[in-house]
Each structure stands twice: as structure tokens, then as C-alpha cells.
N, CA, C and O atoms as a GROMACS GRO file, in nm:
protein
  308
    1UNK      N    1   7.777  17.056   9.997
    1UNK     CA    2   7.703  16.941  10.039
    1UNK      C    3   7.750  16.908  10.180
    1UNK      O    4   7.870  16.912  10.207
    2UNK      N    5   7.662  16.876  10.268
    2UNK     CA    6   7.731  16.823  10.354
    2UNK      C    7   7.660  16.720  10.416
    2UNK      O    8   7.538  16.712  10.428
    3UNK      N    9   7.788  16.602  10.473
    3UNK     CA   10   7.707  16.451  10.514
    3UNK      C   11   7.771  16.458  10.641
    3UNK      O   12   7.856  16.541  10.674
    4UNK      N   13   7.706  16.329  10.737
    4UNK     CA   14   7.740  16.355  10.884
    4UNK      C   15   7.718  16.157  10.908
    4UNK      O   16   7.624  16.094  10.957
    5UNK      N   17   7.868  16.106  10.842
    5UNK     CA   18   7.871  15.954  10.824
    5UNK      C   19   7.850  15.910  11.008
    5UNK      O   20   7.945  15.879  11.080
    6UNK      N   21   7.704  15.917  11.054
    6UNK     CA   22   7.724  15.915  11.216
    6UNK      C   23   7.744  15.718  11.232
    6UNK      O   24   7.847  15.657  11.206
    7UNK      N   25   7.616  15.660  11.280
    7UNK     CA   26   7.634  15.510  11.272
    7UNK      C   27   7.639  15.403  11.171
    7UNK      O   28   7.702  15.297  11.175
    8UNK      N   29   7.539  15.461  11.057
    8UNK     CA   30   7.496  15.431  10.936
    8UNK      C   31   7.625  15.458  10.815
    8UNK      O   32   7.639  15.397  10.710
    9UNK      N   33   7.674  15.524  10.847
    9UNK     CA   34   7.748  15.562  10.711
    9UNK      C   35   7.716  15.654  10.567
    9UNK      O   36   7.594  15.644  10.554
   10UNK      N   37   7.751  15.710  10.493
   10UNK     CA   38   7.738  15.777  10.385
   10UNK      C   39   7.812  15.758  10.272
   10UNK      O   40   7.935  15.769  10.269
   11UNK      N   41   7.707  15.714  10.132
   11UNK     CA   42   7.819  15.719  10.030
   11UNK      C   43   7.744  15.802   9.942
   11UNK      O   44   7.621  15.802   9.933
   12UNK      N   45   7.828  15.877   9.873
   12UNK     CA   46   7.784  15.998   9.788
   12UNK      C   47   7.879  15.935   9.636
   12UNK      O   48   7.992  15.890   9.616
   13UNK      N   49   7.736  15.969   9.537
   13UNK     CA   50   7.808  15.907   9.394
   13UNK      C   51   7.771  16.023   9.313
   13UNK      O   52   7.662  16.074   9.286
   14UNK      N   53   7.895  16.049   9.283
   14UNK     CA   54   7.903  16.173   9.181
   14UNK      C   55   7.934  16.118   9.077
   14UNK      O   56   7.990  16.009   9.064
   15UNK      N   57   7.871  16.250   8.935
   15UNK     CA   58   7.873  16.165   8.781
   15UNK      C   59   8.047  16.203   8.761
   15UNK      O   60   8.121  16.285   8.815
   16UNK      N   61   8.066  16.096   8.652
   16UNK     CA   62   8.205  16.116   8.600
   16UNK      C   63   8.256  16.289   8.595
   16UNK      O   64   8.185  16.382   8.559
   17UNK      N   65   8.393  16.298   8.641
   17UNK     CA   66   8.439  16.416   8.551
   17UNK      C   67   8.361  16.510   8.687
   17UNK      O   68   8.373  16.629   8.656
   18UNK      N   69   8.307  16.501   8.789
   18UNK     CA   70   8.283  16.561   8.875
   18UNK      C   71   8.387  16.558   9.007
   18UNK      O   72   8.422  16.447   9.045
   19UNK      N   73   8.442  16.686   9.084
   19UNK     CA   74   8.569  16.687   9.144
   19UNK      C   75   8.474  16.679   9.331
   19UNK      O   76   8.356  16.691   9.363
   20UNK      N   77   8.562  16.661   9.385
   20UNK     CA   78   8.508  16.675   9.540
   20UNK      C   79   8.605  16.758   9.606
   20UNK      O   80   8.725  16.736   9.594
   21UNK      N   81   8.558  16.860   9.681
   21UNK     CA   82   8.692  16.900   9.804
   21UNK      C   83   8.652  16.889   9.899
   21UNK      O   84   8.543  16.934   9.932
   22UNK      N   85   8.755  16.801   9.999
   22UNK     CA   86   8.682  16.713  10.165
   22UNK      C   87   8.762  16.790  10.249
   22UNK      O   88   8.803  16.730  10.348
   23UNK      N   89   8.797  16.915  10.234
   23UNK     CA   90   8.910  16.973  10.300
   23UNK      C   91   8.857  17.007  10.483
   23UNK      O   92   8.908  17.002  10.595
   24UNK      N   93   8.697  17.049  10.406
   24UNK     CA   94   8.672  17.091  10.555
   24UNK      C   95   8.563  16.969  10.667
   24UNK      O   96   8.479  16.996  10.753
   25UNK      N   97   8.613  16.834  10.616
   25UNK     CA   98   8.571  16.760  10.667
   25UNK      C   99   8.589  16.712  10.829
   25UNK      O  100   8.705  16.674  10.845
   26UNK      N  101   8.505  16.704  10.960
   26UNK     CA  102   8.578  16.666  11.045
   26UNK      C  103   8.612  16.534  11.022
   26UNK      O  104   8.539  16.469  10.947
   27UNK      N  105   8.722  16.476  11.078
   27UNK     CA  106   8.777  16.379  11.084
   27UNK      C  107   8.688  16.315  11.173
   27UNK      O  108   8.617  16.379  11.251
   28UNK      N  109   8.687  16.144  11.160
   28UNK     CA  110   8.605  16.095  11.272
   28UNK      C  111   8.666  15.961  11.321
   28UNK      O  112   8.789  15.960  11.326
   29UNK      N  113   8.601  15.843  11.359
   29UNK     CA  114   8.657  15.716  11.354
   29UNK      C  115   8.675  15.650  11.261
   29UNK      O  116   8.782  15.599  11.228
   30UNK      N  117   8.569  15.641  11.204
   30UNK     CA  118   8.534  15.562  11.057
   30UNK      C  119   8.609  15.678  10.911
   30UNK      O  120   8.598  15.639  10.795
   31UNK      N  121   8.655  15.769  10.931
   31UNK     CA  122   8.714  15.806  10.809
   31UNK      C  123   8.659  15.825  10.712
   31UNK      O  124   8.546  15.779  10.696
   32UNK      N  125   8.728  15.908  10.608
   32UNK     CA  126   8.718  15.940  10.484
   32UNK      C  127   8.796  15.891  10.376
   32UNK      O  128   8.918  15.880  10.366
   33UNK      N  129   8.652  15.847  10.249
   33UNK     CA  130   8.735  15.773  10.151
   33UNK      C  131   8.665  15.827  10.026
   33UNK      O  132   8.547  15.812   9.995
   34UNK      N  133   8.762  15.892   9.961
   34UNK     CA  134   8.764  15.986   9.822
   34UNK      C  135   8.814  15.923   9.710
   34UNK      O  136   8.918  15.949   9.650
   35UNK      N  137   8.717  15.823   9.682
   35UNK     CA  138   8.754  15.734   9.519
   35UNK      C  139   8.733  15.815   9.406
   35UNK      O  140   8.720  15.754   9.300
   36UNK      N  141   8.726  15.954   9.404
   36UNK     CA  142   8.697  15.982   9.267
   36UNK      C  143   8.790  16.063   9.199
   36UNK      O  144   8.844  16.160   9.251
   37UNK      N  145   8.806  16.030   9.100
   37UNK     CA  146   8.943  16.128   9.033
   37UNK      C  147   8.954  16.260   9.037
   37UNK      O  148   8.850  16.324   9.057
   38UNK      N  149   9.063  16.322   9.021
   38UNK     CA  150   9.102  16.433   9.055
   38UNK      C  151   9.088  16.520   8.939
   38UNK      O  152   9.106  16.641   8.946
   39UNK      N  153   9.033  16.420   8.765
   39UNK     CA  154   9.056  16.537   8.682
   39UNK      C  155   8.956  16.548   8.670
   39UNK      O  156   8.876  16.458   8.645
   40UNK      N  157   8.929  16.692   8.689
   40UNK     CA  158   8.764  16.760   8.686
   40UNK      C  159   8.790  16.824   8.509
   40UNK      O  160   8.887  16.879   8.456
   41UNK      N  161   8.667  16.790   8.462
   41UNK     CA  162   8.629  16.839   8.309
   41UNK      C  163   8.587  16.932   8.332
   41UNK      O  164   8.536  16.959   8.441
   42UNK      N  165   8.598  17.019   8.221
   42UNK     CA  166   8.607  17.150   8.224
   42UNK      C  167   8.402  17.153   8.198
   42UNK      O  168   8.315  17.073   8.163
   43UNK      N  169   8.410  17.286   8.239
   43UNK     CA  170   8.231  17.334   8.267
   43UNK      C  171   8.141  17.240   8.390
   43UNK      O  172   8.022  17.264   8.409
   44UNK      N  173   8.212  17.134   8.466
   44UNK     CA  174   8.168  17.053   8.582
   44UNK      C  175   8.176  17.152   8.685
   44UNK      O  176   8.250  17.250   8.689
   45UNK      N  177   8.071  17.105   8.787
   45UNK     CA  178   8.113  17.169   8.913
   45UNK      C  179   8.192  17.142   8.990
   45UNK      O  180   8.212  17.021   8.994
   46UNK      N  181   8.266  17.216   9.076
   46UNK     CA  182   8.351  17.120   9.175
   46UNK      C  183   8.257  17.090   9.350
   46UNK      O  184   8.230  17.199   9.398
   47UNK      N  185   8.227  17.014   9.408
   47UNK     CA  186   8.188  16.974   9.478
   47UNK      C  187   8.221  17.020   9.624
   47UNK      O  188   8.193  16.911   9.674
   48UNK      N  189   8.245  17.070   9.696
   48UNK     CA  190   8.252  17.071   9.877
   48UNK      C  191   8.185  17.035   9.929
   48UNK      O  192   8.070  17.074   9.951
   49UNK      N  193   8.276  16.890   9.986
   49UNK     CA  194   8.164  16.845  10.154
   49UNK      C  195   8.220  16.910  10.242
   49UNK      O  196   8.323  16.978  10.252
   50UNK      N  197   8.092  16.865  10.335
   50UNK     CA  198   8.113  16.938  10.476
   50UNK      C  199   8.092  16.879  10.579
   50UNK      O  200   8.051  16.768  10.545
   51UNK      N  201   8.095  16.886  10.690
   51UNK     CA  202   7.991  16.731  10.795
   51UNK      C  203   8.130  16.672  10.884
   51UNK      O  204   8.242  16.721  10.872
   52UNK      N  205   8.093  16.551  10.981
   52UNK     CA  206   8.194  16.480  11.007
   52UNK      C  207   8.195  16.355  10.966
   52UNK      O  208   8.092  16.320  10.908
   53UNK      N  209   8.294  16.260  10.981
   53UNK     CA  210   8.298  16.133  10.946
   53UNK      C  211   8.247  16.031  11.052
   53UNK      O  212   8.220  15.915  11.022
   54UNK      N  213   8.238  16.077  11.165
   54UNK     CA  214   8.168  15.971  11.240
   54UNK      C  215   8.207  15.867  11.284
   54UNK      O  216   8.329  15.852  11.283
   55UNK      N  217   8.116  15.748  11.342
   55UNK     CA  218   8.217  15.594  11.337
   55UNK      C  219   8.172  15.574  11.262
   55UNK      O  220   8.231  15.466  11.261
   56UNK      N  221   8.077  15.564  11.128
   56UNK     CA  222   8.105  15.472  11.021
   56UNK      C  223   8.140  15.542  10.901
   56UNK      O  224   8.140  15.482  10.793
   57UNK      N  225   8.170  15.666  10.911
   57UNK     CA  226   8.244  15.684  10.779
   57UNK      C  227   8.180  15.760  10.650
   57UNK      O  228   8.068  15.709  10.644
   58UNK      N  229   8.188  15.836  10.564
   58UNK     CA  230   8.182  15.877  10.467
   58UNK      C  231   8.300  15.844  10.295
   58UNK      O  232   8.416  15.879  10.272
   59UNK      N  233   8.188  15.756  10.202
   59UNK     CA  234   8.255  15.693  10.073
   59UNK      C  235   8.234  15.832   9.992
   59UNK      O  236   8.172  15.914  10.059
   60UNK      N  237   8.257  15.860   9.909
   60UNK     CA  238   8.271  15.985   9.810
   60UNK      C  239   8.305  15.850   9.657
   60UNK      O  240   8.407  15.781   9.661
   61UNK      N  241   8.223  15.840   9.562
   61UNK     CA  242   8.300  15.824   9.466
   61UNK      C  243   8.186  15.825   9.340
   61UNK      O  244   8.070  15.865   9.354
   62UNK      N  245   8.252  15.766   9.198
   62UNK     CA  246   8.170  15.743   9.072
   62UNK      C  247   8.067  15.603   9.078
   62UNK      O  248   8.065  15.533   9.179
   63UNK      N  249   8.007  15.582   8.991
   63UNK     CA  250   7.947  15.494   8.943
   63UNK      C  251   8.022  15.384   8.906
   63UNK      O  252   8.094  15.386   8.806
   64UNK      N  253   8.013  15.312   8.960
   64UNK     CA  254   8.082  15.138   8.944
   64UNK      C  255   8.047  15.070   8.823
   64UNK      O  256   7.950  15.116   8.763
   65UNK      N  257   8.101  14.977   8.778
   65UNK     CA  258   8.042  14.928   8.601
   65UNK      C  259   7.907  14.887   8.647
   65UNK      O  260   7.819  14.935   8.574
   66UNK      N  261   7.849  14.792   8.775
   66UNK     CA  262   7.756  14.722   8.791
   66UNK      C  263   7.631  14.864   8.792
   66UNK      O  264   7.531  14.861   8.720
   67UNK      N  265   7.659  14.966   8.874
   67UNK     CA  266   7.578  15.036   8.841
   67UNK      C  267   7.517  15.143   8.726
   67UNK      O  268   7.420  15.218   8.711
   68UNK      N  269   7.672  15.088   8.636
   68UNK     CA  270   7.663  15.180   8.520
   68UNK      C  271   7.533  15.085   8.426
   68UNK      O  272   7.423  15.127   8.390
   69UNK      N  273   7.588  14.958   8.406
   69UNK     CA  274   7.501  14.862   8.336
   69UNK      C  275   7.316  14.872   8.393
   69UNK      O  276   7.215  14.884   8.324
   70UNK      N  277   7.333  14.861   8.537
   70UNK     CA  278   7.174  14.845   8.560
   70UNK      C  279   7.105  14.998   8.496
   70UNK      O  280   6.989  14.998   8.455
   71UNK      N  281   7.192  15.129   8.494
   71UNK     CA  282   7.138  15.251   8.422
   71UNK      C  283   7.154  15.234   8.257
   71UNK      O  284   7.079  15.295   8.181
   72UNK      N  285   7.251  15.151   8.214
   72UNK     CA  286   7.186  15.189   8.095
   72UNK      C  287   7.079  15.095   8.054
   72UNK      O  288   6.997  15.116   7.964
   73UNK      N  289   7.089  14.981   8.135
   73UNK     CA  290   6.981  14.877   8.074
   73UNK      C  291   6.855  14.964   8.115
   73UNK      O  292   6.775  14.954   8.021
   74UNK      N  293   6.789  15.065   8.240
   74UNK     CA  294   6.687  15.089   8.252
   74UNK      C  295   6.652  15.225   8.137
   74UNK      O  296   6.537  15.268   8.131
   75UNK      N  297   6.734  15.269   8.072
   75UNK     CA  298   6.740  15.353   7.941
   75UNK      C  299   6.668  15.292   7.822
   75UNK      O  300   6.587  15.350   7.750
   76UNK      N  301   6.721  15.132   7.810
   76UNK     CA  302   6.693  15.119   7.692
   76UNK      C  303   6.568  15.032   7.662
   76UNK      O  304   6.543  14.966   7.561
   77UNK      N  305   6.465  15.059   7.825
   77UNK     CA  306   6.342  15.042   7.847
   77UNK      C  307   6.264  15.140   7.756
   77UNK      O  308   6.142  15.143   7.759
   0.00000   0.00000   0.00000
């Protein structure tokens, strides 16, 4: 995958149990921030970004409770 956090910024939400490697990320002003856990479940993919960080930055992480709730409430439509 690759993102390019230029003025706007980038946040990428991966499902649980999904791994990221930001190894070959350029570094930028705004930085890199990798909230998502490190234990990858087995048969998941593992993820590589690519891109730079920019001035505003690239977020990497899971689903937050608030967004967990608005998905399951639109499920049980």
C-alpha cells in the first residue's frame, strides 16, 4: 500500500489482527504513527506501506469502539 501524508494527512484503518510494516516509509515533518498491534493472527496478511509522511503525517491503526458501534449498529439494520 502506499500513502503520501502530503498537506491533508492519511489515516489507514486496518481490521483487527492485521500487522503493518512502515519500514520503507520516508520520513517527513508530520511523522509516522503506528497504533496497531504487533500480534498478527495467524492466516492475516501482513501489510507494507510505502509513500512519505509529509507535513501532515500518516495514522496507521484499528477501529476505535465509536467506530466499532456505528458498524455494528448499521448490521443490525
Amino acid at each position: 500500500m502506499e500513502a503520501h501524508g502530503q498537506m491533508a494527512g492519511v489515516t489507514i484503518i486496518l481490521p483487527d489482527g492485521w500487522v503493518v510494516e512502515t519500514g520503507d516509509m520516508d520520513p517527513g515533518l508530520g511523522g509516522l504513527k503506528d497504533k496497531t498491534t504487533s500480534d498478527r493472527l495467524p492466516g492475516t496478511p501482513l501489510t507494507r506501506l510505502t509513500g512519505t509522511d509529509g507535513a501532515a503525517g500518516v495514522v496507521v491503526r484499528h477501529l476505535n469502539r465509536w467506530e466499532r458501534r456505528k458498524l455494528k449498529r448499521g448490521q443490525s439494520r
